[in-house]
Phi, psi and omega in degrees: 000315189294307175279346173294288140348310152307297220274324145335320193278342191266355186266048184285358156199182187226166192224114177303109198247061182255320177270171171274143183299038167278114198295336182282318183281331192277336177298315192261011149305295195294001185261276185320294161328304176320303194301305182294325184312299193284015187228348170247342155263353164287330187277314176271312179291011163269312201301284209282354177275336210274307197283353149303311178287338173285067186323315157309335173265030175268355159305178174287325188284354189257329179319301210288289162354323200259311198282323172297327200260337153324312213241081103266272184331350178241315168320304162306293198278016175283321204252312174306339170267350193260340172284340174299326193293312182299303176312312183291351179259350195053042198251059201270069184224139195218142192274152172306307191279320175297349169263330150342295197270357177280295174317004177274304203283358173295307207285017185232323181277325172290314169319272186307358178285324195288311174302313181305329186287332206283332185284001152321298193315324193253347174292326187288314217267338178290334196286283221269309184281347187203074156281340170280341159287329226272316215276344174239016152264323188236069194273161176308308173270011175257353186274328202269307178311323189276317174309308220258311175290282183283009181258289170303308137005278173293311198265000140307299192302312205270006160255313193282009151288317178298285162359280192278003170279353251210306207268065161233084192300123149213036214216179178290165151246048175283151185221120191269080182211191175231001190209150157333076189218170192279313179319321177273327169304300167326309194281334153319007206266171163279150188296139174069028176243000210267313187320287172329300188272008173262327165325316189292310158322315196265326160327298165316297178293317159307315186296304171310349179252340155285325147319338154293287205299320170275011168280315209245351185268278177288356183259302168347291164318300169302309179308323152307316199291324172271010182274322184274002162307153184265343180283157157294296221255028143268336155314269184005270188322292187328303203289278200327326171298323214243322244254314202299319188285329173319304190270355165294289197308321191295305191313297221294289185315318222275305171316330176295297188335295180307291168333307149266342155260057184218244174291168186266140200250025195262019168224171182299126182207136176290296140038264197273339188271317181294329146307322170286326167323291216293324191249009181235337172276305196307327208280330175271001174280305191304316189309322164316303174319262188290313175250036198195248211333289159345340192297128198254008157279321147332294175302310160289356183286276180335275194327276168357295184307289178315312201286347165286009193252314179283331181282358175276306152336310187268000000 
């Protein structure tokens, strides 16, 4: 007990191995990483000015939106500028306690992105399937109340749990990764502290993977629900709102799975950065994309906004 500890104490920082130790890849990591960083907070902070300012954009489905593009925009910026800061300084070292804290906030944010889609999922399907219902299942203060308790909430408790399952060191400290994450933190672990936290894992991924299904549940629903518009292009519209959240939930869990149930990270593997990739950048670049921008009320608020804009002008 005592050199295990010993050997904690010596482990006051970590060294981010994920990309190869290359001035051309790290140049065009670091080029590439910019470009998505800077196209997905321009993209969710437009997303959270349009449904704030916008009297018209006050529903629940847009409340929940404007809070997806909240945790999407922190989400990205736990991890992506410090790997960029690193290729450009050629600096990969991250303090005990900042990678503590990268790993609270991914897994704290990643949690609550996940829980917010799957309650989209039940908004969509209370809207289209219990329209008579929607306004007193999903009132202004049951949205804030879901948000603020079982989303954000859970997914605090459920990074300093992760957290505190993770950080028992006796191993090098390279870490093959561009971030904090459990999986490359594990194979550092002390022999036998790991068993507790891949339980939790497997745990975790069950519940989530039962929250997929029910997901996969309500879109059943919906999808039957749209068969009985009478319009094509109120089909049309109906689908297109719902359609978006399917392949985010699939990217985000499966892409999770692998990562944490799959290969072993205690060497560099594409593999393993291209899963990480997939569920801790891409989910927040796209979402803009595939669940806001595409909108067409949206859109038209913008176009309105620009077009007063240019006419003030001339």
């Amino acid at each position: 007990m005592s050199e295990k500890f010993t050997n904690m104490t010596i482990m006051m920082e970590f060294l981010l191995m994920g990309f190869p130790d290359d001035w051309v890849i790290q140049t065009l990591h670091a080029a590439l990483f910019f470009l998505i960083y800077l196209a997905a907070l321009m993209g969710n902070l437009l997303i959270f000015t349009l449904t704030t300012v916008d009297q018209h954009l006050q529903t629940p489905m847009y409340f929940f939106l404007k809070n997806l593009s909240l945790i999407d925009m922190c989400y990205i910026s736990v991890t992506v500028p410090k790997s960029i800061m690193d290729s450009l300084t050629n600096s990969h070292s991250i303090s005990f306690l900042g990678c503590a804290s990268q790993l609270f906030l991914v897994i704290f944010f990643a949690a609550t992105e996940y829980a917010l889609l799957v309650v989209m999922s039940y908004d969509r399907y209370a809207a289209i399937c219990l329209p008579l219902q929607y306004e007193t299942i999903m009132n202004r203060g049951a949205c804030v109340q879901m948000m603020v308790t079982a989303l954000w909430l859970s997914g605090c408790v459920y990074g300093s749990i992760h957290v505190a399952g993770t950080f028992y060191f006796c191993g090098p400290n390279i870490v093959h990764e561009f971030f904090c994450d459990v999986p490359s933190l594990l194979t550092i672990a002390c022999p036998g502290e790991q068993i507790l936290e891949y339980v939790f894992i497997i745990a975790s991924f069950s519940f989530a993977f039962l929250c997929f299904l029910f997901m996969i549940a309500s879109y059943g629903h919906i999808f039957s629900g749209v068969l009985k518009i009478p319009s094509a292009q109120g089909r049309f519209r109906t689908v297109s709102t719902c359609m978006p959240h399917l392949p985010v939930m699939t990217l985000f869990l499966f892409s999770g799975i692998v990562t944490y149930l799959g290969t072993n990270c205690k060497s560099a593997s594409s593999l393993n950065l291209l899963m990480s990739v997939l569920y801790s950048v891409l989910p927040p670049s796209l979402n803009p994309v595939i669940h806001s921008l595409r909108n067409r009320d949206m859109n038209v608020f913008l176009g309105n906004l620009l077009g007063d804009k240019i006419l003030l002008k001339v």
